[in-house]
N, C-alpha and C positions, 0 to 999 in steps of 0.2 A: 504494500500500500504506500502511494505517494507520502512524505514529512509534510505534514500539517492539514493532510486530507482528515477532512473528520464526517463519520458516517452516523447519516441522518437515518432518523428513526423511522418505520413504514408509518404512514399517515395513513389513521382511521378517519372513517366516512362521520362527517357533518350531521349529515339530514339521513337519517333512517325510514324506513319504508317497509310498512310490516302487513303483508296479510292471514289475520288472526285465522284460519282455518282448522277443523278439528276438532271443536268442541262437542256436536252432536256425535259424534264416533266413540271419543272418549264416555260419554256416557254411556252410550249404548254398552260399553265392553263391561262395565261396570254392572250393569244390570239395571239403569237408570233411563229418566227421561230425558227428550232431549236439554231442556231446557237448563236441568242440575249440571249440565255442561258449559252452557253460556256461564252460570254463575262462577263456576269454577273458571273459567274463560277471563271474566271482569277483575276478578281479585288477581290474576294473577298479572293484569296490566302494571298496577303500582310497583310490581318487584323491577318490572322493565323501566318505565319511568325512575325509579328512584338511582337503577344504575347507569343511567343515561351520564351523566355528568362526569363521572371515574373516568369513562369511554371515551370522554372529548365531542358525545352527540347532542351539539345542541338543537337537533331539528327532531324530533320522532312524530312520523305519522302513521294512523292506526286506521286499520278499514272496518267499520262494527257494524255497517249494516248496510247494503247495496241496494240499487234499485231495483235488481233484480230477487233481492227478496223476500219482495210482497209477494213473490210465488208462491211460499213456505204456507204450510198449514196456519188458519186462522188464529190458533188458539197459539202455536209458536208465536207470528209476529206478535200478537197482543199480548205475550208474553216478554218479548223482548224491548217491546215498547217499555212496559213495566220496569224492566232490567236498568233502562238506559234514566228514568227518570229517579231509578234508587241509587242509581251509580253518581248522577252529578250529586244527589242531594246528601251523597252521605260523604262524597270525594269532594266538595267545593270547599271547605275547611282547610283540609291536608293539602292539597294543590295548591291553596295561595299562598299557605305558611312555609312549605318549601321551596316558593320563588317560582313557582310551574306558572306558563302563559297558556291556554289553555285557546285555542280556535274550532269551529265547525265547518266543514264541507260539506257541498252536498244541495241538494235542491231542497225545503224547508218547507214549502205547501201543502204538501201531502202528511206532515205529521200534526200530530194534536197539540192544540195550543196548549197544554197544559207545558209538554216536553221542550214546545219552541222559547217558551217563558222562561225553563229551567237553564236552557243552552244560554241566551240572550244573558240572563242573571249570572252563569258560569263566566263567560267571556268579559264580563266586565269584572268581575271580582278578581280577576286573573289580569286584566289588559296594562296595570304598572308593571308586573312582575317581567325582570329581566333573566329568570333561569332557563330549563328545558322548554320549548317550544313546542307543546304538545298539540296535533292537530288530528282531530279526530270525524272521519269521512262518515257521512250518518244520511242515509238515501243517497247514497255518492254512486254516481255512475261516470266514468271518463266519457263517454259519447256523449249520454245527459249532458256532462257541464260542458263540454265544447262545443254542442248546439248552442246551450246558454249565450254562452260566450259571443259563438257567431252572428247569435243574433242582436246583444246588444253593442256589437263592431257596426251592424249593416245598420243599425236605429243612428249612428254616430256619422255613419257616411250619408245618410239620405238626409241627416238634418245637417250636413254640412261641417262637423267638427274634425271630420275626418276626410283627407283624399284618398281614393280607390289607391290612384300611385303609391299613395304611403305606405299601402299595407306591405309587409313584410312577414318573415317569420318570428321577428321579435316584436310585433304588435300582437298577434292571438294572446300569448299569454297575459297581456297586460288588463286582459277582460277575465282569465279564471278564477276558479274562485282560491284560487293556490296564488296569486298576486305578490303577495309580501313575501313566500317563502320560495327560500334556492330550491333548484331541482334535487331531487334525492338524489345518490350517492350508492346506496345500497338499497335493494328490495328484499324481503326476506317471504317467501310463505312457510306455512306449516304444512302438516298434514300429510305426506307424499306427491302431492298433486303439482304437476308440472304445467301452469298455465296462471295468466293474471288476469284473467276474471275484470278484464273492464277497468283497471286501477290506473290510473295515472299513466296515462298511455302517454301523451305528450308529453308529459315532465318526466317520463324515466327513457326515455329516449337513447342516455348512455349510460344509465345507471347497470349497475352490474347486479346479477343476480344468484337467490341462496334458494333452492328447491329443498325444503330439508322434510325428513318422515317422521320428526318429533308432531306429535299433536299440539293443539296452540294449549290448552292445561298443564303438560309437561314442561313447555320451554321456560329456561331460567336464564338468571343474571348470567351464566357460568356458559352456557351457549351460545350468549349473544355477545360474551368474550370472544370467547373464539371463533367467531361469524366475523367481527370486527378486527383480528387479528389475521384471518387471513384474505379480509377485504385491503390489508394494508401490505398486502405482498405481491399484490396486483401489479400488474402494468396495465395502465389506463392512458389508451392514446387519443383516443377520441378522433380514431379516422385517420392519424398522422400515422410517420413511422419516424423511427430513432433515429437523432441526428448522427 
């Protein structure tokens, strides 16, 4: 090694990108309903959250519930609905006391004003906090929000705030609902399942990805070590090649 070469540490990923898969599975093995799986699912967000910081991830987002599914049996969704309004209200304490900034994605219409209240209330209770950047995808669909998106680009050019010429590929993003946050860095699912399910299709664009068969109940701090450890061993060229 060259005198006075000093060698730099692998740099772990920024902004995290998780799709929670595998809770209905895990219960099933257990002998359970689906639902005691989501639950086990939510609790085990905070261990991820809390290790974010040690990791150097200030960015972590989470996908809990898709547009695609309102598919799911009746009594699931209205179950999860439930889940997600016990989650802010028991988690909006502990999130703002350890400095978490807490955001939503996601198209908002469709869910009940009671949950849209809770989110709204969450985001502002969180919105001084400068630690982990939690953003949590709830009716989130990638296609959904880039219609979104599109359409309030073409409301901007028909009433003139925008020229057609302008458009580029660093104007879409300036309409999603991911605005403020860098692109992810790293995607992770659970589950075995090798596919992203409609998640941040434009923003993961060069993100690198982790296909793993842990169930999302099982994954731990100690996984997403070394998920993060060997996302820092990467070569990440982004289309280039080595000088």
């Amino acid at each position: 090694m060259p005198a006075g070469h000093v060698v730099q540490p692998p740099v772990g990923p920024r902004h995290v990108a998780i799709i929670m898969d595998g809770n209905g599975r895990w219960a099933q093995a257990r002998g359970r309903p689906r639902l005691f799986g989501h639950h086990a699912g939510a609790r085990r967000v905070r261990e991820v959250v809390e290790a974010c910081p040690d990791l150097g991830i200030k960015y972590l987002t989470i996908f809990a519930f898709s547009t695609e599914n309102w598919k799911r049996t009746q009594a699931e969704v209205a179950g999860l609905m439930s889940l997600f309004r016990r989650y802010i209200t028991r988690e909006t304490r502990a999130l703002a006391e350890r400095g978490v900034r807490v955001r939503f994605i996601g198209d908002r219409v469709r869910l009940d004003a009671k949950l849209v209240a809770l989110m709204d209330q969450l985001e502002r209770a969180t919105a001084e906090n400068e630690g982990v950047q939690l953003t949590i995808a709830l009716n989130y669909g990638s296609r959904d929000e880039v219609a979104r998106a599109t359409k309030r680009l073409a409301q901007d050019v028909a009433e003139g705030r925008l020229r057609p010429e302008d458009v580029d590929e660093e104007t879409l993003p300036r309409y999603l609902d991911t605005r403020v946050l860098p692109d992810p860095d790293l995607v992770i699912r659970t589950s075995g399942e090798a596919r992203i399910s409609n998640f941040l299709l434009w923003q993961s664009a060069y993100a690198e990805y982790e296909f793993i068969d842990t169930l999302w109940p099982d994954f731990t701090a100690a996984e997403l070590t070394r998920l993060c450890k060997s996302f820092g061993a990467r070569d990440r060229r982004f289309g280039a090649v080595p000088a």
